[in-house]
Structure formats: C-alpha cells, structure tokens
C-alpha positions, 0 to 999 in steps of 0.5 A: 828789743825783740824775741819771737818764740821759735817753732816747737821752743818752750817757754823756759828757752824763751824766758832764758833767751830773752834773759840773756838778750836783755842782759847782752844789751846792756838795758838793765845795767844802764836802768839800775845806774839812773834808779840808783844814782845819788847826787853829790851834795853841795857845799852848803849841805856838807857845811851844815852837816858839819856843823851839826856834827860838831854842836852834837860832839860837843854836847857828848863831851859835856855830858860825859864830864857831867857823867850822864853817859858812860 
C-alpha cells in the first residue's frame, strides 16, 4: 500500500488518509486475527485438565469436612 502526500495537504490529512486506507484494506484486522489467535488444545491436555480439576475438588470437599475452609 501506497500514500503519496498531495501538493499543499497537511500531514493530519496524510495521517487521517492513510489511516482510513490501512483500515479500508483489511491489513489490520487480518494482523490482529494471527497476533491474537489461540489454538485449540488436544485431547490429552483437556484430559489432564480435567483430571487435575477433579483431584482439586476432591481436596476441597476433604478439607471442608475437616473444616479448614469455610
């Protein structure tokens, strides 16, 4: 992409054209999808996840009958 400053044009109405360019091309967006993207977890990871998450419910139940925790 290219913005060449025309004759006697500030450097606001530059900025503010090659903003609305930039945004007009779609070059940010796509940008954003790859910085931001998260990937799914396999099957063993949500497994273990699980289990962890059990064994840790388990421990609060035992330690509410104990009465350490309210």
């Amino acid at each position: 992409m290219e913005i060449r400053r025309r004759e006697n044009e500030s450097a606001g109405n530059l900025l503010r054209r090659f903003s609305k360019a930039l945004q007009m091309s779609g070059f940010l967006s796509r940008a954003r999808e790859i910085r931001y993207r998260v990937e799914p977890k396999s099957a063993f990871t949500k497994k273990k996840e699980a289990l962890r998450r059990l064994q840790w419910e388990q421990e609060m139940q035992k330690k509410r009958k104990l009465g350490k925790i309210d």
